[in-house]
Each structure stands twice: as C-alpha cells, then as structure tokens.
C-alpha positions as a Markdown table, in Angstrom:
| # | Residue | x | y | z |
|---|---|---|---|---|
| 1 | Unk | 0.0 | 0.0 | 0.0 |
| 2 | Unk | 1.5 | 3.3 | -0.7 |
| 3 | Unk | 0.5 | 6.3 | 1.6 |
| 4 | Unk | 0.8 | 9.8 | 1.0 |
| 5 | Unk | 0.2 | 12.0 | 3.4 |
| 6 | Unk | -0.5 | 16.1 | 2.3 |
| 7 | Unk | 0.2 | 19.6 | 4.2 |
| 8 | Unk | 1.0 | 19.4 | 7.7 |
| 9 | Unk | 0.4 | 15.2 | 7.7 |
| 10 | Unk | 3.6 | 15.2 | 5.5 |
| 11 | Unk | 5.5 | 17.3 | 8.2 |
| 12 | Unk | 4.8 | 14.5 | 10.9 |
| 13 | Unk | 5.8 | 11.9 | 8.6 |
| 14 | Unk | 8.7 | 13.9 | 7.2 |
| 15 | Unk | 9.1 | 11.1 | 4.7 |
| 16 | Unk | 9.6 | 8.1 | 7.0 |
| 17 | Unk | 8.9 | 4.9 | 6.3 |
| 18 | Unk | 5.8 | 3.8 | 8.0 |
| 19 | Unk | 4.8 | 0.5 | 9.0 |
| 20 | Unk | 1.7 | -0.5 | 7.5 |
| 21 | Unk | 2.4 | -4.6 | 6.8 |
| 22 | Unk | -1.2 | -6.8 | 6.9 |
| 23 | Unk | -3.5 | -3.4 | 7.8 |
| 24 | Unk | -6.6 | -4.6 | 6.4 |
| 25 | Unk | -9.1 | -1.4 | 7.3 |
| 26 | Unk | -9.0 | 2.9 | 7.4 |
| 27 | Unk | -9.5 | 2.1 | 11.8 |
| 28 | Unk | -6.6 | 0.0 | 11.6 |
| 29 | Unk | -4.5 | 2.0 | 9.6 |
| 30 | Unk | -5.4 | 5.4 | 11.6 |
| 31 | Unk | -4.1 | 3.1 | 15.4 |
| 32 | Unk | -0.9 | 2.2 | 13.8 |
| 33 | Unk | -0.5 | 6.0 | 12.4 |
| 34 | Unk | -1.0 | 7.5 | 15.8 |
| 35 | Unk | 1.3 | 4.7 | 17.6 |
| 36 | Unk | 4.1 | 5.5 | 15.4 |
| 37 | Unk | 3.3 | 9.5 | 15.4 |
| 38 | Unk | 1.5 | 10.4 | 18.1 |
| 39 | Unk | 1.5 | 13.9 | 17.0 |
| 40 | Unk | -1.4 | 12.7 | 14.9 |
| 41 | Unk | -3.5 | 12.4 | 17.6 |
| 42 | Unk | -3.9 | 16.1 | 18.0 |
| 43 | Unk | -4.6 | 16.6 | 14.3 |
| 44 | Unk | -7.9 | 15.7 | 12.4 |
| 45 | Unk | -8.0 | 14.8 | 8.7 |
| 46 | Unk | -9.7 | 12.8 | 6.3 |
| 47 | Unk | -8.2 | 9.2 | 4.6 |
| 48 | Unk | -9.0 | 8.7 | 0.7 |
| 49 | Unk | -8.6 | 4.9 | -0.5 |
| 50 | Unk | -8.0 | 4.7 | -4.1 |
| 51 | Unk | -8.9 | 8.5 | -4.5 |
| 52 | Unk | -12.1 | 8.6 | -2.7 |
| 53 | Unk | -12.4 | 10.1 | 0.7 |
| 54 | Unk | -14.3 | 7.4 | 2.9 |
| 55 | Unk | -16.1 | 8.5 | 6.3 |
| 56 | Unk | -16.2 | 5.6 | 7.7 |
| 57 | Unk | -14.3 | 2.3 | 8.2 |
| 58 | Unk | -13.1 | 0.9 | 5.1 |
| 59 | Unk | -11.4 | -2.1 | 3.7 |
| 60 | Unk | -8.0 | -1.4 | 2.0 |
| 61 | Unk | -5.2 | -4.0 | -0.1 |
| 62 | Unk | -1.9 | -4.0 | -0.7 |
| 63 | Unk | -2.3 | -2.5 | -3.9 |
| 64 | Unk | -4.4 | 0.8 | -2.1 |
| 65 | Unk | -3.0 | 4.1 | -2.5 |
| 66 | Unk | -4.0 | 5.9 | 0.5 |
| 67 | Unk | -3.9 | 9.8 | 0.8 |
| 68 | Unk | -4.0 | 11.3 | 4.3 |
| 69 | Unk | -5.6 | 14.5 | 3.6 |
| 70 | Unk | -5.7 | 17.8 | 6.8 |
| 71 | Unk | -8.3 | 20.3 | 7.4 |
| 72 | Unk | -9.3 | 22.2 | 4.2 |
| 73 | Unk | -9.6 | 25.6 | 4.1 |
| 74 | Unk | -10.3 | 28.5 | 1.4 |
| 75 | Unk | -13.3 | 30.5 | 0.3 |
C-alpha cells in the first residue's frame, strides 16, 4: 500500500517509512498512524482509499494508494 500524506500530515511523517504490513481497514490504519506519530492524535484529517475520501471504516489491499488528507480551508 503506498501512503501519501499532504500539508501538515507530510510534516509529521517527514518522509519516514511507516509500518503499515497486513493493515486490512482505514480504523486499523489510523491506530498504527498514531502509535508511530503520536502527534497525529492532536490533528484531524480525512483518509481517501483509491482516491475517494471514505467516512467511515473501510477495507483497503496492498495495492491501495492511500492519501491522508488535513483540514481544508479556502473560500
């Protein structure tokens, strides 16, 4: 699976290699983010599987590309 996290996500990641091995849902995926960076915790964002932002829990594969995605803003 191939994550790519945007704006301030990719400052808490700063490019590290984050282990995601036999994740099979967004819930699951979110606990091992926020064990690994806690600073997460104290951020909210959305997750997009395959390029569609889901709301709630959803199933992801190896082959996912997931996009963590912060707070929009604009107007």
């Amino acid at each position: 699976m191939k994550i790519i996290p945007f704006g301030k996500l990719a400052d808490i990641l700063e490019h590290k290699s984050v282990m995601v091995h036999h994740i099979l849902d967004t819930d699951g995926l979110r606990e091992v983010l926020e064990l690994q960076f806690p600073q997460m915790l104290h951020v909210k964002y959305l997750i997009a599987v395959n390029r569609k932002i889901v709301m709630e829990n959803t199933s992801i594969t190896e082959d996912s590309v997931i996009a963590l995605l912060p707070p929009f803003s604009g107007g």
